[in-house]
DRENDO-598379 format. One record per residue (C-alpha): x negated, y negated, z; residue in one letter. Coordinates in steps of 0.2 Angstrom, whole numbers, padded with zeros to 4 digits. Example, Ala and Ser with C-alpha at 12.3 -4.5 7.8 and 13.67 -1.06 7.14 Angstrom:
      X      Y      Z  residu
  -0062   0022   0039       A
  -0068   0005   0036       S
END
This chain:
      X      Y      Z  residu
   0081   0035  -0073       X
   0091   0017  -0069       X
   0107   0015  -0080       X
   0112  -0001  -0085       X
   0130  -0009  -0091       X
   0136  -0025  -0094       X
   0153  -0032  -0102       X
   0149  -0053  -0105       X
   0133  -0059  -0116       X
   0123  -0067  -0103       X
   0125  -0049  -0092       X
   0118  -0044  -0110       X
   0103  -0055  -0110       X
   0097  -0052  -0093       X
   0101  -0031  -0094       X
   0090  -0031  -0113       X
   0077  -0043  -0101       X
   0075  -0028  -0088       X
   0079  -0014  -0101       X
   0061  -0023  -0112       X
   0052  -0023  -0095       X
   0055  -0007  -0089       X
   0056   0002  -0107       X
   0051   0021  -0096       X
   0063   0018  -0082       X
   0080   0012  -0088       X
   0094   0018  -0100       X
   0106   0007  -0106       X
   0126   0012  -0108       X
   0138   0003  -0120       X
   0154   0004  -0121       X
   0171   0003  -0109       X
   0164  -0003  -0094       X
   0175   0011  -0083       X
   0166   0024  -0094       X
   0148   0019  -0095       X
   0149   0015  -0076       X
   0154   0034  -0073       X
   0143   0040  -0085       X
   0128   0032  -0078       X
   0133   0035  -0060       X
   0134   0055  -0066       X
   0118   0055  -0075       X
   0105   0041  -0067       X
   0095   0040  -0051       X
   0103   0021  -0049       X
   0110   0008  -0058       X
   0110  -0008  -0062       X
   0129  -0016  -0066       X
   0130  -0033  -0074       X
   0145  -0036  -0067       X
   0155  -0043  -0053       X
   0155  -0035  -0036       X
   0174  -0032  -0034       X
   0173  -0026  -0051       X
   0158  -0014  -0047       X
   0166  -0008  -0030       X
   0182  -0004  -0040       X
   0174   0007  -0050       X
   0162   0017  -0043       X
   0170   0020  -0026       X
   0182   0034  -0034       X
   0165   0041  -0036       X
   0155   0040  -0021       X
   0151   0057  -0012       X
   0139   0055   0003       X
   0124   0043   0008       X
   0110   0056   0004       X
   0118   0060  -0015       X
   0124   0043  -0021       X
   0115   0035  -0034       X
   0108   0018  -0029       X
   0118   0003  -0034       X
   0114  -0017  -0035       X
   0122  -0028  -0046       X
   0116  -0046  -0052       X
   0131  -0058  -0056       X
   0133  -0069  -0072       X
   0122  -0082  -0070       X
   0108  -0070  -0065       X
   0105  -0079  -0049       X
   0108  -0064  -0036       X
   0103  -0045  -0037       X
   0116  -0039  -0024       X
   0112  -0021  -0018       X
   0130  -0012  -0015       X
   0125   0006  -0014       X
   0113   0016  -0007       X
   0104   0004   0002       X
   0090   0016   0009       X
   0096   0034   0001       X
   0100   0027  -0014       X
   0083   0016  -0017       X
   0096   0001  -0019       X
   0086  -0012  -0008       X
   0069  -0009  -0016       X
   0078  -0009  -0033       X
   0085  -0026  -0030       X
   0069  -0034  -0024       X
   0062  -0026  -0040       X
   0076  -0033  -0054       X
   0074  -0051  -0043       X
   0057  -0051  -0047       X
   0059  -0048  -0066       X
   0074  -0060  -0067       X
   0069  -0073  -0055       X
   0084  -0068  -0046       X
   0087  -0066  -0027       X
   0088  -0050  -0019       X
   0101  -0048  -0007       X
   0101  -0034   0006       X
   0115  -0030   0018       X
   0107  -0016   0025       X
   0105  -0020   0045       X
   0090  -0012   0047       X
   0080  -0024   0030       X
   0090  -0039   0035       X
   0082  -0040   0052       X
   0065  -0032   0044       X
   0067  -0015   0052       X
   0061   0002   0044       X
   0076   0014   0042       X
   0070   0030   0050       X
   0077   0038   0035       X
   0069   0030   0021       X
   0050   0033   0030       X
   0047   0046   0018       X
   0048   0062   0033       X
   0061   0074   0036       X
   0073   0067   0047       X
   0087   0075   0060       X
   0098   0070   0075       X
   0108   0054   0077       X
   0100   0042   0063       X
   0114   0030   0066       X
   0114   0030   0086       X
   0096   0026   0086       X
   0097   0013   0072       X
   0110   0007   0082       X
   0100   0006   0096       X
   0085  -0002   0089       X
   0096  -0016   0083       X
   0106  -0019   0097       X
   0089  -0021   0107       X
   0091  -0007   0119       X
   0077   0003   0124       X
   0073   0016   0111       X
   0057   0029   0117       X
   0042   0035   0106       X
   0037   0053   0110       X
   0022   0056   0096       X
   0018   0074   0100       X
   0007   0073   0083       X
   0000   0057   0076       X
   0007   0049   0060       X
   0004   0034   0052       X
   0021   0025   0054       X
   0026   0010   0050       X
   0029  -0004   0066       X
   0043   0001   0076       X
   0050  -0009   0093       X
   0049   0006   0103       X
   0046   0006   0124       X
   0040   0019   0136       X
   0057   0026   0141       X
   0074   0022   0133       X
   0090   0030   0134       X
   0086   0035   0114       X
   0073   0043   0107       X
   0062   0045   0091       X
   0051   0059   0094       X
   0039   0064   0079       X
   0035   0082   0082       X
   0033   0098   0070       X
   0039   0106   0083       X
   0055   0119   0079       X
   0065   0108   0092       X
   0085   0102   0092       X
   0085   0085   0092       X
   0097   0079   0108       X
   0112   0067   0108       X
   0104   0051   0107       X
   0087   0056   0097       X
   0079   0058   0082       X
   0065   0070   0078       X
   0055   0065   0061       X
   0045   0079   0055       X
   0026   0071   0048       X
   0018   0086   0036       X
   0004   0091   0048       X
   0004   0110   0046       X
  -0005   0119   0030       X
  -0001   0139   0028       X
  -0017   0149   0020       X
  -0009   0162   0013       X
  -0019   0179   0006       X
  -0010   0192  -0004       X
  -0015   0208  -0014       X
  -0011   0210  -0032       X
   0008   0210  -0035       X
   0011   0206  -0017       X
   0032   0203  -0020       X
   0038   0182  -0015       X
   0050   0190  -0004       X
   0036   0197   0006       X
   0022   0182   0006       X
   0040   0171   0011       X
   0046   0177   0025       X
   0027   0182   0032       X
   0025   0162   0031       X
   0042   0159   0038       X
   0043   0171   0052       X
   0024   0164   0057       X
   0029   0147   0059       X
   0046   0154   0067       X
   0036   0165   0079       X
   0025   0149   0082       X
   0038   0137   0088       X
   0033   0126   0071       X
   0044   0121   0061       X
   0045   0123   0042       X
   0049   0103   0038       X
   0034   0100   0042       X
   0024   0112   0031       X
   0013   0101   0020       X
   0005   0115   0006       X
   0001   0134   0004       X
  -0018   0136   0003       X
  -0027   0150  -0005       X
  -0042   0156  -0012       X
  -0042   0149  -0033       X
  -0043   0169  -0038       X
  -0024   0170  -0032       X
  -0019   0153  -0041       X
  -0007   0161  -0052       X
  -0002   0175  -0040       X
   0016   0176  -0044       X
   0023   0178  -0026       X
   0012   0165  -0021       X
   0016   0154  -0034       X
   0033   0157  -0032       X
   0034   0157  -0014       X
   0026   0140  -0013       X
   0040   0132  -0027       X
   0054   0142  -0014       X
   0044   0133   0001       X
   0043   0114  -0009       X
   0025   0113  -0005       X
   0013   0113  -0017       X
  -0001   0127  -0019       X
  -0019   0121  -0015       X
  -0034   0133  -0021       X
  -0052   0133  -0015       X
  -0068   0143  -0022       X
  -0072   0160  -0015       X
  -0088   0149  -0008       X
  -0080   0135  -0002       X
  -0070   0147   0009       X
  -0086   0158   0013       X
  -0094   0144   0022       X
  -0078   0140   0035       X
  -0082   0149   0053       X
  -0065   0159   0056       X
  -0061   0171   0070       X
  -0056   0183   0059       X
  -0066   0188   0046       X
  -0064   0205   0036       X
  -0073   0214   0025       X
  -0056   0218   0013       X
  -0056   0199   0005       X
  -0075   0199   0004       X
  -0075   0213  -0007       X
  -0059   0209  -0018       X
  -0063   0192  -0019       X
  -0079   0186  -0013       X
  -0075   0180   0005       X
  -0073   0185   0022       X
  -0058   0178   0026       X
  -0044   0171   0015       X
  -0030   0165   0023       X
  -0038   0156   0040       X
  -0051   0149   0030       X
  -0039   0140   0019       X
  -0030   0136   0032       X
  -0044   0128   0040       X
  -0055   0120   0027       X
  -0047   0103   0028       X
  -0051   0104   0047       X
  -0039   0105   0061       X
  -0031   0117   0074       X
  -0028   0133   0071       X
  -0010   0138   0079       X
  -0009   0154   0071       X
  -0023   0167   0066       X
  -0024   0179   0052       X
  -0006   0189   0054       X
  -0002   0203   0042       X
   0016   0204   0035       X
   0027   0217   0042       X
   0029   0230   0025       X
   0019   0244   0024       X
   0008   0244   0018       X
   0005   0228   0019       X
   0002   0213   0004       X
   0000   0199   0013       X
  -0010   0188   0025       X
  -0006   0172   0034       X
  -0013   0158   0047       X
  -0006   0141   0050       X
  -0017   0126   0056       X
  -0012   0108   0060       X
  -0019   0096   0050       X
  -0027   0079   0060       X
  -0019   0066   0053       X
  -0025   0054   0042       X
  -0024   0036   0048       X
  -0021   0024   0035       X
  -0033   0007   0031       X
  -0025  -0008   0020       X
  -0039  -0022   0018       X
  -0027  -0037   0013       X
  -0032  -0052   0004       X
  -0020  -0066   0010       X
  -0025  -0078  -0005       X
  -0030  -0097  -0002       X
  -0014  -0103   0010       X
   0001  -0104   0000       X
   0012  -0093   0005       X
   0018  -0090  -0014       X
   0001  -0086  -0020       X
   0002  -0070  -0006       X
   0005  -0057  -0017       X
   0021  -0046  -0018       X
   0008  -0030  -0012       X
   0001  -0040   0003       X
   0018  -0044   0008       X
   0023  -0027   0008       X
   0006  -0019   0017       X
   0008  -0031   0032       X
   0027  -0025   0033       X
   0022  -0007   0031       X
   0007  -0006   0046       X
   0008  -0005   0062       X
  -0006  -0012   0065       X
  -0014  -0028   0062       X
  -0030  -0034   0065       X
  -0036  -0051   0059       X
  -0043  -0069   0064       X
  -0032  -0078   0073       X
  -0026  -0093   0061       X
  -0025  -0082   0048       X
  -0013  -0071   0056       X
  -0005  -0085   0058       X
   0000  -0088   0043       X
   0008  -0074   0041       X
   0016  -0070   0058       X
   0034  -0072   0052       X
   0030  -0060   0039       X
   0028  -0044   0050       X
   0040  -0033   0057       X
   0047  -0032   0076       X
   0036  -0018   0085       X
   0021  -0024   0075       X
   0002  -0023   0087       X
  -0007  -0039   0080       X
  -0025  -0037   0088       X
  -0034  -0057   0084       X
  -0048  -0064   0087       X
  -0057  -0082   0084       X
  -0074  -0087   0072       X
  -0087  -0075   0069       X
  -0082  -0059   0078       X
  -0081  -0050   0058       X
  -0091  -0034   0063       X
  -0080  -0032   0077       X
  -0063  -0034   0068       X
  -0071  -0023   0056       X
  -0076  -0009   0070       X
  -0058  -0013   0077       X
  -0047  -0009   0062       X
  -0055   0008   0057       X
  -0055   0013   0075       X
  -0037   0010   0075       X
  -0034   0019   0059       X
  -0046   0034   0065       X
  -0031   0036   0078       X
  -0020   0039   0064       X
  -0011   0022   0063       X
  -0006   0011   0048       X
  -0017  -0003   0051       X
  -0019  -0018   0039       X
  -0035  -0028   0042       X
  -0032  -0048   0032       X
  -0043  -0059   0026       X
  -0042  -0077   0018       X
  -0042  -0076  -0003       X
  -0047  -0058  -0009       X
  -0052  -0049   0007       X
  -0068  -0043  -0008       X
  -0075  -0059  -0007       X
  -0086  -0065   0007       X
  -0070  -0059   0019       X
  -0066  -0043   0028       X
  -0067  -0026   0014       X
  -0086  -0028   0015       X
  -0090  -0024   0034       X
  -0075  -0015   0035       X
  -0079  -0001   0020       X
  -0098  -0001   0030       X
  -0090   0004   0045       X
  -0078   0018   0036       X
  -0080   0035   0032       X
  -0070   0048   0023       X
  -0060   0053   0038       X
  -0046   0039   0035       X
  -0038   0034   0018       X
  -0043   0013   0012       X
  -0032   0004   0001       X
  -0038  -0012  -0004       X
  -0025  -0024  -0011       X
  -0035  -0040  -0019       X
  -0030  -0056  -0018       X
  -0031  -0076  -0026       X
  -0050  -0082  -0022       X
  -0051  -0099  -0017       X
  -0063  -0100  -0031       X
  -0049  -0097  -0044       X
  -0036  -0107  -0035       X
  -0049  -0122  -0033       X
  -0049  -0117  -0053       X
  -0033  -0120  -0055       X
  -0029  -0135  -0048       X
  -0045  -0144  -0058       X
  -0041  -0136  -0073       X
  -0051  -0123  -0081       X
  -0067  -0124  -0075       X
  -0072  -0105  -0075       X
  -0066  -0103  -0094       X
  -0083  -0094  -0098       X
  -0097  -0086  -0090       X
  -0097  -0089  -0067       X
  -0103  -0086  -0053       X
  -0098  -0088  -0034       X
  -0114  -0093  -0021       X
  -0111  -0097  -0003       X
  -0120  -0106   0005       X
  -0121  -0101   0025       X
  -0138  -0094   0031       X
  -0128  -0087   0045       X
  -0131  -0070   0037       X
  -0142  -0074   0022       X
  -0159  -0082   0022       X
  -0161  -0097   0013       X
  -0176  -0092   0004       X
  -0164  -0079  -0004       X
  -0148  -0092  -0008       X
  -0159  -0103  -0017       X
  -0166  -0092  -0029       X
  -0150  -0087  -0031       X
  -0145  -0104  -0035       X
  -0161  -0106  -0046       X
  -0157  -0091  -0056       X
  -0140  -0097  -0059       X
  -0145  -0114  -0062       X
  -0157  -0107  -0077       X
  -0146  -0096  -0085       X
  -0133  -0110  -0085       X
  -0120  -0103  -0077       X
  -0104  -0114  -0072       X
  -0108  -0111  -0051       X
  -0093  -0113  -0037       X
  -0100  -0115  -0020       X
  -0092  -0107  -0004       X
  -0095  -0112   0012       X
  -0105  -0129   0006       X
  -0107  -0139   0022       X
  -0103  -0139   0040       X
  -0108  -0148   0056       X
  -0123  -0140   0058       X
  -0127  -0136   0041       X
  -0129  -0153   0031       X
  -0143  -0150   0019       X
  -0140  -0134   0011       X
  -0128  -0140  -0003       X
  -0138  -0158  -0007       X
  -0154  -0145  -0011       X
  -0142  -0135  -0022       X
  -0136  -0148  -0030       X
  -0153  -0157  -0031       X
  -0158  -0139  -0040       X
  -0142  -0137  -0053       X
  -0149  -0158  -0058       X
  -0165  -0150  -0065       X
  -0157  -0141  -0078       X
  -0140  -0152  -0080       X
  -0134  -0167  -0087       X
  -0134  -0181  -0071       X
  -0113  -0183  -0080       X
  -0111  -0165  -0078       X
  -0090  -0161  -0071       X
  -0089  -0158  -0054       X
  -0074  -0153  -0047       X
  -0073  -0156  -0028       X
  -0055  -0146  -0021       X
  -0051  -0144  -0002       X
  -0038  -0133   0006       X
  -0034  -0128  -0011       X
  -0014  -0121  -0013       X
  -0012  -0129   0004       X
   0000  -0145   0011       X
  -0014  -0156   0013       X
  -0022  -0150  -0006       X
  -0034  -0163  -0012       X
  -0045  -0164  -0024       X
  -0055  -0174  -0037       X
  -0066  -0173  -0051       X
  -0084  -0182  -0051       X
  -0101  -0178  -0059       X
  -0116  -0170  -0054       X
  -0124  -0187  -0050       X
  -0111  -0194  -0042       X
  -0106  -0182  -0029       X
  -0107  -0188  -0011       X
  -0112  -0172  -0001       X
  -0105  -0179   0016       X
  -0089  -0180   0008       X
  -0086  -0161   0008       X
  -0084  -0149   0024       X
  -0079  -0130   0026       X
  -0064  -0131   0019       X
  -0068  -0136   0002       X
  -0074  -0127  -0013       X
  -0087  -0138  -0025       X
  -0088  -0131  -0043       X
  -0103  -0138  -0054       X
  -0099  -0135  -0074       X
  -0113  -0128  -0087       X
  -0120  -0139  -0101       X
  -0103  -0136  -0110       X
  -0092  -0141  -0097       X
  -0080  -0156  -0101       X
  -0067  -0168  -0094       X
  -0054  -0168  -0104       X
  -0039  -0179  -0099       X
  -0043  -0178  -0081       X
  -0045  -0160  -0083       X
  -0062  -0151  -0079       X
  -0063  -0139  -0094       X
  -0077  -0125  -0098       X
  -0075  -0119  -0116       X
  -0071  -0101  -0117       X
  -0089  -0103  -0131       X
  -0104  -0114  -0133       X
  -0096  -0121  -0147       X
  -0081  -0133  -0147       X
  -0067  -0130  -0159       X
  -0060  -0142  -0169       X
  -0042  -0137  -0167       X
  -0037  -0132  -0148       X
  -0032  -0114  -0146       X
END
């Protein structure tokens, strides 16, 4: 919950703005300032303060207790130009929160934070367990020194500028190690505990037989990811109850599911009480991975409870980015924020650099030049079958002739995709002519590269019958200088030669131009690559310069 409190009426305004937006999320506080500032500090997650800073910092710092407890705290000043994160910066949420309330209230976020001003991830705010010397090593990475990666298990993290030896360390292990003077050791959720239990089997018991296992194993318990089980023992109270005790969650699988995974262990107990050979290792294992520990019974007598620990591979991570049509304020705010969570990019090369500035120090950008898709494709998932975080961009939406296609061919369902869409040149071409695409559309490219011809022009043909406003990708290059004059000669067989064509290149871009012409009037050899051609239907319509497709075959009297 994010508390909010102002004192002046413009502090009212923009708090009731953000209070309407997020109506789930926020809880406003009236009254004395002093009070509903203590109040909300007690009783929120973070809060919000339409006040001044000095006032703010008076008044909550009698109230601050530690970094890893304090609410998060940003305040935006009168004129709602700034969101100002005070408190909490990473801990807190404070510098997420204050991009968030800047993009409600058009206001800037400000971050103080060293590690976000310089676009570092804090190693606490990467969302594992974290021990050892946070601040040495932040220190360290700041400062430019050399800082050591030791990855004795694979996790997608985030770009980090890390070298082969340092005098600091981040070591990512779910090993039960002491971090040394000058390290940090982050804990990734790798392990998974299958757990088997007879009826009543006390949470004591099934606890400190998972406890003592990994203990025994060197692993340690931050890294535990879940308790695994068979479904018949889904509400086993000590199960159940150990898991909530543990803070992992309790995964269940069929009696058959379990039957089919090979174990070294299998008995003939489970199979008759529940219909498997082997309970605990199986579950353990069904997700795949090493098994560190086998079957171990607890140390009671007689004994309840049965145990194994495998590591989890881990899963690499796949973000397919649309980069939009140029303009960097047409990339969305989830584009941004993939290209600064991977590790890994992978892209051609003048569109990654566009976006260059945007990626964080440490960052492996893998570019190539023209045509090489399949193999940027191929790349990406490799990378991510290694277990990186790897964002693989693409011009407009990455959907649409661009980079998810050949990708998701290439991918199975050993890593995890994200696709995060983006502004087609289609719509941005739209945009800028008006509202062309107000009713039915459709997008046809041109290049035979990796169609036939035969195929685009029925294609064109169909759409050209069913009168269907058509915007054409790709409509004429160098080599390729008869392709759009034929699909253009095909639209004129069912169209008006004073249809509205709108003629856009670069679209979003400095060098934007574009210009609105007819059907008949089009001179093929003015258009190239970069441009987007977009023919209207029967109904399509300049209006005051504007090329306009009615949302309906019939125009209405009064605009809407």
């Amino acid at each position: 919950m994010i508390g909010l409190i102002s004192a002046t009426a413009a502090g009212t305004s923009a708090r009731d703005r953000l209070a309407a937006a997020w109506p789930d999320r926020t809880r406003v506080y009236e009254g004395p300032v002093a009070d509903a500032v203590r109040a909300a500090f007690a009783e929120c997650e973070q809060l919000v303060c339409f006040l001044a800073t000095g006032a703010v910092v008076r008044l909550v710092a009698p109230l601050l207790d530690g970094k890893t407890s304090d609410p998060g705290v940003v305040c935006v000043d009168e004129a709602g130009r700034f969101a100002v994160s005070l408190v909490g910066g990473h801990g807190g949420g404070a510098n997420e929160l204050a991009r968030a309330v800047g993009e409600v209230l058009g206001a800037e976020p400000v971050v103080t934070t060293a590690t976000d001003a310089v676009r570092l991830p804090g190693l606490d705010t990467l969302g594992l367990p974290v021990e050892g010397n946070v601040a040495a090593v932040s220190r360290a990475l700041l400062d430019g020194e050399a800082v050591a990666l030791r990855a004795e298990v694979t996790w997608p993290l985030p770009p980090l500028p890390v070298a082969g030896d340092g005098a600091y360390t981040i070591r990512v292990t779910d090993r039960l190690v002491e971090p040394g003077e000058r390290e940090v050791v982050l804990r990734p959720p790798t392990l998974v505990a299958g757990v088997g239990a007879s009826r009543g089997a006390p949470a004591e018991e099934v606890l400190g037989l998972v406890e003592g296992a990994l203990r025994d194993a060197g692993l340690s318990g931050a890294s535990l990811a879940a308790l695994a089980t068979v479904d018949a023992k889904a509400d086993e109270p000590g199960i159940v109850a150990a898991a909530r005790r543990l803070g992992v969650p309790l995964v269940t699988y069929t009696a058959g599911e379990l039957a089919r995974v090979e174990v070294p262990n299998p008995s003939d107990a489970p199979l008759a009480a529940v219909g498997t050979p082997s309970v605990a290792e199986a579950a353990a294992l069904l997700g795949g991975g090493e098994l560190l520990v086998p079957k171990r019974k607890s140390a009671a007598r007689p004994a309840m409870a049965t145990c194994a620990v495998v590591r989890r591979p881990a899963r690499g991570r796949l973000a397919v980015v649309g980069l939009g049509p140029g303009a960097r304020d047409l990339l969305t705010p989830r584009a941004g924020a993939e290209l600064r969570r991977a590790s890994v990019l992978v892209g051609l090369d003048q569109y990654v650099d566009q976006i260059r500035d945007l990626l964080r120090p440490g960052t492996r950008v893998l570019e190539s030049g023209l045509g090489a898709e399949e193999e940027r494709a191929r790349t990406a998932v490799a990378e991510a079958r290694r277990g990186h975080a790897v964002a693989l961009i693409g011009s407009g939406d990455a959907g649409v002739y661009a980079m998810a296609s050949p990708a998701l061919a290439e991918a199975s369902d050993d890593i995890d995709v994200v696709g995060v869409p983006g502004v087609t040149a289609a719509l941005a071409a739209g945009a800028v002519l008006g509202a062309p695409l107000g009713h039915d559309h459709v997008s046809i490219s041109l290049s035979d590269l990796h169609t036939p011809w035969e195929v685009i022009e029925r294609r064109v043909r169909a759409a050209a019958e069913a009168d269907i406003v058509v915007t054409f990708y790709n409509p004429r290059s160098r080599g390729r200088d008869w392709q759009l004059p034929k699909a253009l000669s095909i639209l004129a067989g069912h169209r008006e030669p004073a249809t509205p064509v709108g003629v856009v290149r670069n679209a979003s871009r400095a060098d934007e131009s574009s210009r609105l012409t007819t059907l008949a009037a089009l001179d093929p050899a003015t258009v190239d690559m970069m441009t987007v051609v977009t023919v209207g239907n029967t109904a399509t319509r300049e209006i005051a310069g504007r090329m306009v497709t009615p949302r309906g075959y019939r125009w209405q009297e009064e605009p809407r």
